[in-house]
N, C-alpha and C positions, 0 to 999 in steps of 0.2 A: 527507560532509554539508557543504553550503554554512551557517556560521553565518550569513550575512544573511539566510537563510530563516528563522532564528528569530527575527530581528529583533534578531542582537547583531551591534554597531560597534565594531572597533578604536579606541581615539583615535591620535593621535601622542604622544610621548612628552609627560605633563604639563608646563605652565610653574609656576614657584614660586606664583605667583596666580592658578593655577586653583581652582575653588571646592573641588573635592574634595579637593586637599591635606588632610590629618591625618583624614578619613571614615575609617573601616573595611571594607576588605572582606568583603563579605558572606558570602564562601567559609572564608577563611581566618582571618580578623578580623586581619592586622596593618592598621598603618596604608598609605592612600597617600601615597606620598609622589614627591617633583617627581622627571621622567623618570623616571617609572613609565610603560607603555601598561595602557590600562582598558578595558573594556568598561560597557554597561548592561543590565541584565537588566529584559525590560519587566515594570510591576509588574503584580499585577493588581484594575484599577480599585479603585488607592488615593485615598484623598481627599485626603491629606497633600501639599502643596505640595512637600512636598524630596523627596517620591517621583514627583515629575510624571513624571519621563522615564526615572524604571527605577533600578533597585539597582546602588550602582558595584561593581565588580570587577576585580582584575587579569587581564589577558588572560591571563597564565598560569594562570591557575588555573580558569577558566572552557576555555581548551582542554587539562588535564588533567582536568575533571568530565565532558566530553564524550567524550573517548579512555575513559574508562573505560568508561562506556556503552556505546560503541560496540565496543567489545571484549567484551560478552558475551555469550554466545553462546547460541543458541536451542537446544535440544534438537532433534537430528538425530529426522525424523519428526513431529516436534508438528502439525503441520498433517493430513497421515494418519492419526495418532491423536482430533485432535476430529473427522475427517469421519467416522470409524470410529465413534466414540462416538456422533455425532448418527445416523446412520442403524442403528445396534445398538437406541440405545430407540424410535425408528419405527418398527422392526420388532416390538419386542417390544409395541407398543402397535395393532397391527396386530389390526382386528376381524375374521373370517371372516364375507362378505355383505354388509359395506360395497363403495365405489367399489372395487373392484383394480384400481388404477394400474399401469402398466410398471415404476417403481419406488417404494419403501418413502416415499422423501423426496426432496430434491434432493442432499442429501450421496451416497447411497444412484447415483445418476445419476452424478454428479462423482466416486465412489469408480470406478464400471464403465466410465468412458468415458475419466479424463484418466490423468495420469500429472504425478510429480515434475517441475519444473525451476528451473535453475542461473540464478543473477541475474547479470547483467555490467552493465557499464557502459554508457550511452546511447553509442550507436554517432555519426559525425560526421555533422552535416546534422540528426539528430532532437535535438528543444527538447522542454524538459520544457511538461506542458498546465496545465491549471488544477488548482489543489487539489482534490482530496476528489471529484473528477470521474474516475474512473475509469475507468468502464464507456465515457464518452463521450471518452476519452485516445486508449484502447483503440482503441476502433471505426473512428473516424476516420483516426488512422495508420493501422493494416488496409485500411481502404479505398480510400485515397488513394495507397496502393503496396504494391497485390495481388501483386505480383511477388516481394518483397520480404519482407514481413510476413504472419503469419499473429496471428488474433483466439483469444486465449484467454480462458477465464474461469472460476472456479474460488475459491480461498482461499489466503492466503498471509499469512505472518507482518511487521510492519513491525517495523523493530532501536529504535525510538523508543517504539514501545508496548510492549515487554518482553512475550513472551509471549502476546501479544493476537492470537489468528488471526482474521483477518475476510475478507467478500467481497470480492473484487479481480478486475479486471481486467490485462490486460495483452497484451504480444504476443510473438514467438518471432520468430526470424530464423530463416535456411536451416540453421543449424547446431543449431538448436531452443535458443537460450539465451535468458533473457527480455530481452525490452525493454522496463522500466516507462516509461512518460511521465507518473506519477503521483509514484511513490516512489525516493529517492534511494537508500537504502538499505534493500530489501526483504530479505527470507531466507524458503526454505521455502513454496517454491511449488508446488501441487497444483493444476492444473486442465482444462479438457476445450479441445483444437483445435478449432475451428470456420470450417467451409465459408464463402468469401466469400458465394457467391452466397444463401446462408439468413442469414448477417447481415443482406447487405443488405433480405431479404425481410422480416425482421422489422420491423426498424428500421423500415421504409416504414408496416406493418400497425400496430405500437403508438406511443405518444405518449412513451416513455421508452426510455432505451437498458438496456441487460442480455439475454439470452436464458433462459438457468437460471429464475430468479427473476422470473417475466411473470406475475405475475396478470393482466393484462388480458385476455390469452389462455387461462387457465385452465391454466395452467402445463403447456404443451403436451410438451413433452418429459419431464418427469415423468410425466404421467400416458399417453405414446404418442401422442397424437393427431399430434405431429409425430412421425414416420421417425428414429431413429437417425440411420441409415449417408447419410439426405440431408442431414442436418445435421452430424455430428461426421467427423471424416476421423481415420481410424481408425491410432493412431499407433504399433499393432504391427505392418500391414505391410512 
């Protein structure tokens, strides 16, 4: 993890009349003191003047609260187990003579069609995309080197939201390991391959990126209307 993505800075080592000399770290409470390196942890929307620009901290101590974080570790399967979970109570909430869809839910779809994968590192040449944009991270590298990348999507766990499985996109290289251009540090990825050519079909037909999760279309592959085996590339072959 890049900290200037969190919006923490280094300083250089303090001069004796830096303002923060004798403040407390907010980590460890001793004092700072001169050639100390600090950091600032931004506040959030304090109104207090001496909080303008963030909480001081020793840079050590701020990259040992991080290391720690970062070190722990998700339960092997957690992702498989909430997809399990969500489509176990759509089934059981499952009316006989209502719609029957091709499947229970969309977990229920993503359980029969994806499979686990292994996170690596952004490969060289790929730049990370916009925050919190995913689905549009995804697609776009997929599509702009078909040769190269394949479009997934599916659910997977972020190491920053502890435990937190949510929708995610992403993509697989030749060797099937992922390539986020979203998340620095993913874990615990479950989700379905999909065919260039029904990406892009989508994409063209809705005003939003995603496939699985299309209301606009009436959630076509959950309910069958879209083909399976034209849309997923089936990655037990």
């Amino acid at each position: 993890m890049n900290l200037r993505t969190l919006g923490l800075r280094k300083s250089s080592p303090l001069r004796a009349d830096h303002p923060g000399i004798g403040q407390r770290c907010v980590l460890c409470k001793r004092a700072i003191r001169a050639g100390d390196r600090t950091g600032l942890v931004p506040p959030l929307d304090s109104e207090e003047p001496a909080l303008a620009d963030g909480l001081i901290c020793h840079w050590t101590c701020i990259e040992s609260g991080l290391s720690r974080l970062r070190q722990g570790e998700t339960a092997a399967g957690t992702t498989r187990q909430f997809l399990e979970s969500w489509a176990d109570a759509f089934s059981r909430q499952a009316v006989a003579g209502e719609r029957c869809d091709a499947y229970t839910s969309e977990a229920d779809f993503i359980l029969k069609n994806g499979r686990s994968f292994e996170y690596a590192a952004l490969p060289r040449g790929v730049r990370m995309g916009r925050p919190r944009e995913c689905f549009r991270n995804a697609a776009t590298l997929a599509l702009r080197k078909p040769d190269i990348y394949m479009y997934v999507e599916g659910y997977a766990v972020n190491r920053w939201i502890a435990m937190h499985t949510v929708a995610h996109a992403w993509c697989i290289n030749s060797d099937n390991f992922v390539v986020d251009r979203t998340w620095e540090e993913g874990t615990e990825y479950f989700g379905v391959p999909f065919r260039h050519d029904y990406l892009r079909r989508v994409l063209k037909a809705r005003r939003d990126y995603g496939l699985i999760d299309n209301p606009e279309m009436d959630f076509p592959l959950v309910t069958g209307a879209h083909r399976v085996h034209e849309a997923v590339i089936d990655w037990r072959d």
